[in-house]
N, C-alpha and C positions, 0 to 999 in steps of 0.2 A: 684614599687620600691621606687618611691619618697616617697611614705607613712612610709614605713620602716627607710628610711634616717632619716625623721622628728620624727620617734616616739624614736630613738636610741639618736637624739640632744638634745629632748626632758628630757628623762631619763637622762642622763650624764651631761646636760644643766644643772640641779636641784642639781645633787651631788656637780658640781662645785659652781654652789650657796650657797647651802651649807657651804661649806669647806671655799670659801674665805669670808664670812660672818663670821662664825664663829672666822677663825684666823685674822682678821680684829678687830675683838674685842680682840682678845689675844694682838695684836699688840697695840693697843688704851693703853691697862693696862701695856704693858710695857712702853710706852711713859711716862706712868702717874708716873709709881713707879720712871722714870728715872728724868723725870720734878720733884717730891716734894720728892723723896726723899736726904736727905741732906750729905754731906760729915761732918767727923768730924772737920774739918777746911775748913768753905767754905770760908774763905775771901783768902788762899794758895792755894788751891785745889779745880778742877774741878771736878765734877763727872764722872770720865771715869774710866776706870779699874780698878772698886770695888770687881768685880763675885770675887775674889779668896780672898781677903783679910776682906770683910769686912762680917762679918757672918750674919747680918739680911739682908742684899743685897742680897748676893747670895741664901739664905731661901726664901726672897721673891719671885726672878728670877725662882729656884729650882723647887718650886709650882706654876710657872705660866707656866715654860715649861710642868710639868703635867697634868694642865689644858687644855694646846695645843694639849698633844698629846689625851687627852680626849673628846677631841672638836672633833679631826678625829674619832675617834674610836664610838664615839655616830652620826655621820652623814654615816660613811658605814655602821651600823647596821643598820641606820632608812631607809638607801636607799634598803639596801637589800629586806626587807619588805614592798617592794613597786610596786604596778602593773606596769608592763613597757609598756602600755598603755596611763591607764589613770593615774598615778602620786599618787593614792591613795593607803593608807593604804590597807594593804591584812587584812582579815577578817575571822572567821570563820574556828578556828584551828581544825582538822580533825585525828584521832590517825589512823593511818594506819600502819598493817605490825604485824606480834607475834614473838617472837623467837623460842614458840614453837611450831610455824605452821609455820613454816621460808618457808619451800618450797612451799605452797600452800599460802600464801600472802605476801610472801616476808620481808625482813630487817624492822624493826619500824622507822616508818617514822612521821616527822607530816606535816601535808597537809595545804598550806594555801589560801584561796579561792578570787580572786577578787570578792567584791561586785555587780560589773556590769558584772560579766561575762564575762572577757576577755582572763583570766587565772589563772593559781594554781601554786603554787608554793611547789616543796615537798623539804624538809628541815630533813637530817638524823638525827635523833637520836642521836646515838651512832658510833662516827668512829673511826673505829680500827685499819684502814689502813692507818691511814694519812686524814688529811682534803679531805674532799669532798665538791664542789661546789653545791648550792642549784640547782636543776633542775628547770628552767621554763618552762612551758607549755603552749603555748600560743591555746583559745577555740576561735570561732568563735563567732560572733554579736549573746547572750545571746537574743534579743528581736528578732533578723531575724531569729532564729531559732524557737521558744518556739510560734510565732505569724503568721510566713508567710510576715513580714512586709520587705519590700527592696525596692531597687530601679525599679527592673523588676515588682512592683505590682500597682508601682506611674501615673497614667495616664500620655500620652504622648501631648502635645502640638502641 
């Protein structure tokens, strides 16, 4: 159970790394356009409440919030495609499924394959019903199976 616990803090561990990594730098650059960029009368005017009036401010701000929300959109894509084991890239894209053999192998799917063997990942195609969640799969220890190697084969002390 504890195994489970650690591999789920693990995986959500890393997106939130992510995310606040990424908008920490968004944050940085707005500090920075806020620090150098200049009011048309600085020696009367503070830099605060330019967003509406001043048109290369808020074009600046515009595409930084695009940025942000670009920053999320490219860190749950990359998590998505990610073993929920061991934190690595999935590997090894797999076309599964025909439309014209729909019944006998199913909806076109593509397959994505843990490296080490831990799980697949199948990822639809084509959804017609509304978003569908990629399915995980989670396979057993890829070398405990394929070798006989485990803990039950370790001499005992």
């Amino acid at each position: 159970m504890w195994a489970a616990v650690q591999q789920n803090v693990r995986y959500w561990g890393l997106l939130v790394l992510k995310l606040v990594a990424g908008e920490s730098l968004v944050a940085a650059l707005l500090w920075w356009i806020n620090f150098f960029y200049r009011p048309r009368t600085p020696l009367l005017h503070v830099n605060l409440y330019q967003f509406g009036y001043d048109l290369g401010y808020t074009t600046a701000v515009g595409v930084l919030f695009l940025l942000a929300y670009l920053v999320i959109y490219f860190a749950l894509r990359d998590q998505q495609y990610r073993c929920r084991v061991c934190l690595r890239r999935m590997r090894m894209p797999v076309a599964r499924g025909s439309w014209s053999m729909m019944l006998q192998f199913g909806r076109p799917q593509m397959e994505y394959i843990c490296p080490y063997g831990h799980g697949k990942l199948d990822v639809a195609e084509l959804q017609i019903t509304g978003t569908q969640n990629p399915e995980w799969t989670k396979h057993g220890d890829l070398w405990e199976e394929l070798l006989g190697v485990g803990p039950k084969d370790e001499p005992k002390d």
